[in-house]
N, C-alpha and C positions, 0 to 999 in steps of 0.2 A: 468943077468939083475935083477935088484931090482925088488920083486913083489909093485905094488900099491893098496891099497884098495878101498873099495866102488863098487867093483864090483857085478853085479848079477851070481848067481852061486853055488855053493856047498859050500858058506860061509869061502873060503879062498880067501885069497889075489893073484889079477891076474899079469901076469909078462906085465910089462910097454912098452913092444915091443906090447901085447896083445891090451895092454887099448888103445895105439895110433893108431893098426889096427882099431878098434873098433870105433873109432874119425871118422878117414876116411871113414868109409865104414857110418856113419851118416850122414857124409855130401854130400856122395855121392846120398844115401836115399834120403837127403832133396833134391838135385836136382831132381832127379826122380817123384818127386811128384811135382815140377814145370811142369816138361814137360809132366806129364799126364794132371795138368790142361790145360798148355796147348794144348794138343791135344784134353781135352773135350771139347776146345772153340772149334775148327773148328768140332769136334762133335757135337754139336749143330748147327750147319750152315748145316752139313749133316741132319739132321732131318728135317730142311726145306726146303731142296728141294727134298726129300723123299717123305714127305707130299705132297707138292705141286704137283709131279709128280706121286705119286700113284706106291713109290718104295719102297717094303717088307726092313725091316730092314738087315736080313741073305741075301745076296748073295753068294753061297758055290762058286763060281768061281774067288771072288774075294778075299774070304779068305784064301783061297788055295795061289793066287797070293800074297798077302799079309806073308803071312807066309813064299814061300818061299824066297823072297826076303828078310825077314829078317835073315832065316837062313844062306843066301850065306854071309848076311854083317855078322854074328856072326862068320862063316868060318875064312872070311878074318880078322877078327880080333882077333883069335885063340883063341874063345868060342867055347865049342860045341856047334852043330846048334842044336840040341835036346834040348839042355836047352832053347836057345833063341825062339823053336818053340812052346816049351808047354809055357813057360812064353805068347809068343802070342796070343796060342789059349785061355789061360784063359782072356788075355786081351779083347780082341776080343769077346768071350762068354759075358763076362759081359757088354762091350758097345753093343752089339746088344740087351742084355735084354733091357740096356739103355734105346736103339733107341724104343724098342717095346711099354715100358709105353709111350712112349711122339707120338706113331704114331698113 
């Protein structure tokens, strides 16, 4: 394959099978960052009934549930669940800090 340029890198030109990975896995990012906004929306609707109800931000029993239910869906989709758990738990980590300035 032809290399194309403009790539970031070690200053040579990257092969065009590379650059169109590169594309995709962009657009796949920008999806991603929709669907966090989206889920910060209904995180914030969790905040308020949090609030309301005098509920700690961390609940370890539901993060635990949480996690593993994600890792059974990264199984069946033939991720490993390890990746999809830590990606979690950091998710997770940082909306509970989230949840903690706004409670």
């Amino acid at each position: 394959m032809a290399p194309v340029s403009g790539a970031i890198g070690q200053g040579g030109a990257v092969p065009a099978a590379l650059a169109a990975a590169r594309r995709a896995i962009d657009g796949i990012d920008a999806r991603m960052v929709d669907l966090l906004a989206e889920r910060f929306a209904v995180v914030e609707e969790v905040v308020k009934v949090k609030q309301a109800n005098g509920i700690p931000a961390l609940l370890p029993d539901r993060v635990e549930e949480v996690v593993a239910q994600v890792e059974a869906l990264a199984a069946e989709k033939g991720l490993p669940p390890g990746i999809a758990g830590a990606l979690w738990r950091t998710l997770i980590a940082e909306t509970i800090a989230y949840e903690n300035a706004r409670l």
